[in-house]
C-alpha positions, 0 to 999 in steps of 0.5 A: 705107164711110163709115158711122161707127158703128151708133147704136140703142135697144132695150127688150127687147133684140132691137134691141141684139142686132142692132146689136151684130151689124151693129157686129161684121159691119161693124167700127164702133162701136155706142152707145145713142142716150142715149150716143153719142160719135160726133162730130154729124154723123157717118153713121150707122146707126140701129136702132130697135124699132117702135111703132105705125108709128114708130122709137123714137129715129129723130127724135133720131137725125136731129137729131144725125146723118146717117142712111145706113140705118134698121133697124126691129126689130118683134114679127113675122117678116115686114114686111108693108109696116111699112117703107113705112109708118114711111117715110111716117111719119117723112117718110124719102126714098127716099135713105136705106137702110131695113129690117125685122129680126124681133125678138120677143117676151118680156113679161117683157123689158118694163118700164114703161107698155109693160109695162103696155100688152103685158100688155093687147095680149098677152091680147087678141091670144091670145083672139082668135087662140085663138078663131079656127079655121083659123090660119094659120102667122103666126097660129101664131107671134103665138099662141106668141110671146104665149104662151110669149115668143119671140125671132127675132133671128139672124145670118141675118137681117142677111145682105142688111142688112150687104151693102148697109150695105157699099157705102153 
């Protein structure tokens, strides 16, 4: 494995929790994007919280190192196509390793302008799916997850994840 180090950004935590997971799976060191020792250039793998399509921090990442694999941590327990759509976003290759893990999410985990900007999102989405009558299971735990806050990181979602990272 030539993979040096597993590199992240994280706002609530579900992305640090994961990369600190894949650092004790694969046995390299984890950093915060912000304090990365790793040498420029060194190969890496970049996890980032999805936001509107994108991967907080991958830009940067990219500049600074060479990205082997790239995880998106979103609210949902599905991808639903988010993987090929933050590919086309951020002009990713079909070289590059990429995937979604479920995260969660808990509003009082929140800090700043998203803060702000989950409270209006989380309120909204809850009327609209309290108001629809036949909920579907994914409806059922966006409901909760807007509710009550909810986290989805597991060890059995970085299974397949720390294979394939294994053979890179």
């Amino acid at each position: 494995m030539k993979v040096k180090a597993i590199v992240y950004s994280s706002h609530a935590g579900h992305t640090e929790a994961y990369a600190q997971m894949l650092s004790a799976e694969l046995g390299v060191p984890v950093f915060p994007l912000g304090s990365c020792t790793a040498p420029k250039g060194s190969e890496i793998v970049y996890l980032g919280w999805l936001r509107a399509g994108k991967a907080v921090g991958l830009k940067k990442a990219r500049k600074r190192y060479h990205v082997e694999a790239v995880g998106i941590v979103g609210m949902s327990a599905h991808d639903e196509g988010r993987v090929s759509q933050m590919k086309r976003r951020e002009g990713i290759g079909a070289d590059v390793y990429c995937f979604y893990l479920p995260g969660g999410f808990e509003l009082e985990k929140t800090h700043g302008f998203n803060h702000f900007l989950m409270r209006i999102i989380s309120h909204a989405a809850k009327g609209n799916l309290n108001r629809k009558t036949d909920k579907s299971p994914s409806d059922m735990e966006l409901l909760e997850m807007f509710s009550e806050g909810k986290s989805l990181v597991g060890q059995e979602n970085i299974l397949q994840v720390v294979q394939h990272i294994g053979s890179l």
